[in-house]
N, C-alpha and C positions, 0 to 999 in steps of 0.2 A: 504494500500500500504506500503509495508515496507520499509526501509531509502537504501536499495540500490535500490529498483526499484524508489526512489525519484531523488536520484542521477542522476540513468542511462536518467530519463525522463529528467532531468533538463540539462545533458549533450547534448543530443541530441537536447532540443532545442535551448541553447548555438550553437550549430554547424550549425544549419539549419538556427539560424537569422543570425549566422555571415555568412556564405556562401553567404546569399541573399543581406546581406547590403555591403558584399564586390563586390558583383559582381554588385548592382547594384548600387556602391557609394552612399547610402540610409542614407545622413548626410546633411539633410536640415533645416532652421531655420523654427520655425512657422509659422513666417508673408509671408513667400516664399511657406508652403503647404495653407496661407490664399487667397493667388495669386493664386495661381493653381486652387484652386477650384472656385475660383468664373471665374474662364477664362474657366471651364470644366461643369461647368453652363451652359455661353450662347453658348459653342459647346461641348460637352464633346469628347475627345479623349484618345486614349491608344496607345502609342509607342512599334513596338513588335522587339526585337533585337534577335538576333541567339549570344548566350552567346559561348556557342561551338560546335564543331560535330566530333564525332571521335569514329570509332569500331563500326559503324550504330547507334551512339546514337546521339541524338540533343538536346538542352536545349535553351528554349525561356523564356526573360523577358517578361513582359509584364508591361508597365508604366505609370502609370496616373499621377504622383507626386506624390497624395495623398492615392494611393493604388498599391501595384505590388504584381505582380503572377509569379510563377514560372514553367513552361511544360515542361516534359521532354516527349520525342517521340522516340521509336526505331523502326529501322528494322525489318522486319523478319531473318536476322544474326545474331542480337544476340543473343547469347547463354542463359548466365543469368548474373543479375546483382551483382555488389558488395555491401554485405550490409551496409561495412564501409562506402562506400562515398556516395550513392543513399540510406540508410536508409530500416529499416528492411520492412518497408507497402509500400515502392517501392519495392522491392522484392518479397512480397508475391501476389501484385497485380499482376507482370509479370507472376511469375507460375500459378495464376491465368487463363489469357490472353493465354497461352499455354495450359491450360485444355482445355480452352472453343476454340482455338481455332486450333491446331496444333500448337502454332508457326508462325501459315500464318500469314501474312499483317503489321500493324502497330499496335504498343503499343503506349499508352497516359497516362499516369499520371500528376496530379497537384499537386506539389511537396509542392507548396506556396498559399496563396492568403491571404496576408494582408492589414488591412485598417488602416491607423492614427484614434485612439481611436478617435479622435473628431469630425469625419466626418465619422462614422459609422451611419448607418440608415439613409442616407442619399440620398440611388440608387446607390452609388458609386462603392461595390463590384457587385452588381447586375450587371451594365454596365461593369465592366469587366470583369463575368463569361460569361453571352450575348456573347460577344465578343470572349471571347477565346473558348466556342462550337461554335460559328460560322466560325470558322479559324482551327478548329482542325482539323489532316485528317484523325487520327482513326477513325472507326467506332464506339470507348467506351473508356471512357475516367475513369480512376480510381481518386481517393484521399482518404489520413486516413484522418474524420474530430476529427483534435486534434486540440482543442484549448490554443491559448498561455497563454489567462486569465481563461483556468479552463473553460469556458461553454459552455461545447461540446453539452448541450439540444437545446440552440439559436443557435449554428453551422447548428446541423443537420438538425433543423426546416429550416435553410433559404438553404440548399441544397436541402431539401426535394422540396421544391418549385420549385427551377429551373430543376426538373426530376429526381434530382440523386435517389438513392434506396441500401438499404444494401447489404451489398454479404452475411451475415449471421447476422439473429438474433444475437444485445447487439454488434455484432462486428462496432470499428470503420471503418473502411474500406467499402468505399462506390463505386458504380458503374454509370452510365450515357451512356444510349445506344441511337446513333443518331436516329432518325425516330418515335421511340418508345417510347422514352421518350422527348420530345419536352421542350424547358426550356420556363416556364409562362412569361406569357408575361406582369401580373398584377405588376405596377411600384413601387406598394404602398408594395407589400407584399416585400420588401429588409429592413425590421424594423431591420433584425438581421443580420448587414453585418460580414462578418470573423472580427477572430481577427488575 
């Protein structure tokens, strides 16, 4: 990889954590994600908030304490995306989504899905992927599995699990189609939660 595509990477995830930590004021002490989790123990839940909606596009947090996700869902309106603010693998997912389908219906991408390093392999992203295929209303939901620590092999392994599947050999960019691809229901196999 050479020092500007280091750059461009290392930009882009600068922009993607701050985006998520601004929107989702993501500045908690330890002992308070210590609290979360064991309260997400004896009931686990995830808070789903509408961040914004504007131009047929919509953006949901999704919040556990200890892990949030990020969904973005458009229209069939819209046209296409901007890849400054929605990022270049939201983009290439939508033209995607417009091959396979005209443009009909709804788009779904998962923009986010991270977990506090210390409460990885835990079930914790597993319960909120669960969750947000089960809330989605796409019919396929996209995501690039990039990882923020470098280990996109444990990324795709634990998506692989929950149904996703590549859109192209070696490409990050992955797919998740309702019906068809059902996400396992094995609790144990979340060994490799997102980072």
């Amino acid at each position: 990889m050479s020092e500007l595509e280091m750059k461009r990477n290392s930009d882009d995830i600068t922009k993607r954590a701050g985006l998520l930590e601004e929107s989702a004021a993501f500045r908690v002490s330890k002992d308070e994600h210590l609290v979360t989790l064991q309260a997400s123990y004896a009931e686990p839940t995830a808070t789903r908030t509408q961040l914004f909606a504007r131009d047929g596009v919509r953006a949901y947090l999704y919040d556990m304490g200890v892990a949030k996700a990020l969904l973005i869902e458009a229209n069939d309106t819209v046209r296409a995306f901007r890849p400054d603010f929605f990022g270049d693998a939201v983009t290439q997912s939508h033209h995607l989504w417009q091959a396979h389908t005209g443009g009909r219906g709804l788009f779904s991408y998962l923009q986010h899905l991270l977990v506090v390093r210390e409460f990885r392999g835990k079930g914790v992203g597993g319960f909120l992927l669960k969750r947000i295929l089960d809330e989605v209303m796409a019919p396929r939901v996209y995501l690039a599995a990039n990882s923020l620590s470098g280990d996109e092999d444990r990324l795709i392994g634990f998506y692989e699990r929950y149904g996703f599947r590549h859109v192209d050999p070696g490409s990050s960019l992955m797919y998740w189609t309702r019906g068809r691809d059902a996400p396992a229901e094995n609790k144990s196999s979340d060994a490799c939660a997102p980072a």
